[in-house]
C-alpha positions in Angstrom: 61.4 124.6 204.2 57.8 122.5 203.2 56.4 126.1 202.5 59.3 127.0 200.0 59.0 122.8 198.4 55.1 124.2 198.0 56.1 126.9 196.1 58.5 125.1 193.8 56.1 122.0 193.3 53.0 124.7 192.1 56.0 126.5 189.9 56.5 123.2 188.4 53.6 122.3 187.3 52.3 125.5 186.3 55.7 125.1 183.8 54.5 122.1 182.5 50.7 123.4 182.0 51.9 126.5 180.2 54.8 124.5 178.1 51.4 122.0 177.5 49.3 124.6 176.2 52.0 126.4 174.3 52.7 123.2 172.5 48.6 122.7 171.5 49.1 126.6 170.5 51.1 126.4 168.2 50.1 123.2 166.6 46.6 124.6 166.3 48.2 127.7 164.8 50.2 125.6 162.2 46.7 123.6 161.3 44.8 126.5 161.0 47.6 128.5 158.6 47.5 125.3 156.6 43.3 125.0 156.4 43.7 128.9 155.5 45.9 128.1 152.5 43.8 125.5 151.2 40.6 127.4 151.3 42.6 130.6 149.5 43.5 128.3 146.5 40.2 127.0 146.2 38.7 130.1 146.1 40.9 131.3 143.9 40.9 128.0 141.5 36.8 129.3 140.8 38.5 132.0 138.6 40.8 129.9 137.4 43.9 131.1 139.1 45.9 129.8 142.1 46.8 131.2 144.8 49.5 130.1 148.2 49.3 131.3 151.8 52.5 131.1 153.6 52.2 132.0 156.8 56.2 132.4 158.8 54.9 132.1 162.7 58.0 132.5 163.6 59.0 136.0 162.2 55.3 136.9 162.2 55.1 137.3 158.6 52.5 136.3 155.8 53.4 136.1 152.0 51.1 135.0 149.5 51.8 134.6 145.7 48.7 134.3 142.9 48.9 132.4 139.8 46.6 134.1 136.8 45.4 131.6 134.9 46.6 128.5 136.4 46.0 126.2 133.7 49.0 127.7 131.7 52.2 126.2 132.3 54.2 129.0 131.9 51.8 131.5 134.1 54.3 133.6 136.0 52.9 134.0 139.7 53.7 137.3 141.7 53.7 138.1 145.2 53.2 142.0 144.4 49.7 142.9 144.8 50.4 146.0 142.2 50.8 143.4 139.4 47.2 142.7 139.2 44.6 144.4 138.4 42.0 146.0 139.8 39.3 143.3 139.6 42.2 140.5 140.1 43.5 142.5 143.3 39.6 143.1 144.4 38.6 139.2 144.1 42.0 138.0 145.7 41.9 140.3 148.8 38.0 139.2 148.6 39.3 135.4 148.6 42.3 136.2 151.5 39.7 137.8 153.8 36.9 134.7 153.8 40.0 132.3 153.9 41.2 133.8 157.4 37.2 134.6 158.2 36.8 130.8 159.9 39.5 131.7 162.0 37.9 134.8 163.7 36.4 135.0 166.9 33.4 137.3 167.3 33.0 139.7 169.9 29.5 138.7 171.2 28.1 135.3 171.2 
């Protein structure tokens, strides 16, 4: 009987450590997805164009959506990479990859 109270003490607090750490997770996920976003518009803003990063945790899904020259009010923003152009397309998926770049762990250290 104590041995089988052990076991369900230790399972309970290894619940409470994992629902702990899940909780950091995921709030560290959401900070990081908005620090991403901010540093894609800002890279983008240098061209003059604006950009969003939405990133859907829960479905595991990002969308992003680019504004050409963001000083004009009616500047239609797409979410289709093929409605760029080539340079556009080449600095935005240069400005995507260095937004997320802060976020990844190397290999060696």
């Amino acid at each position: 009987r104590e041995e089988l109270d052990g076991i369900k003490l230790t399972t309970k607090g290894t619940q409470e450590n994992f629902d702990e750490r899940y909780k950091f997770w995921r709030k560290s996920c959401k900070a990081k997805g908005k620090q991403a976003a901010l540093d894609f518009n800002g890279r983008l803003t240098r061209k003059g164009h604006a950009g969003n990063l939405d990133f859907n945790h829960r479905e595991e899904k990002l969308s992003l959506q680019v504004v050409r020259n963001s000083q004009d009010a009616h500047a239609a923003g797409t979410t289709d990479a093929r409605n760029l152009s080539g340079g556009e397309r080449s600095f935005t998926t240069l400005a995507f990859e260095l937004s997320m770049w802060e976020f990844m762990e190397t290999p060696f250290r």
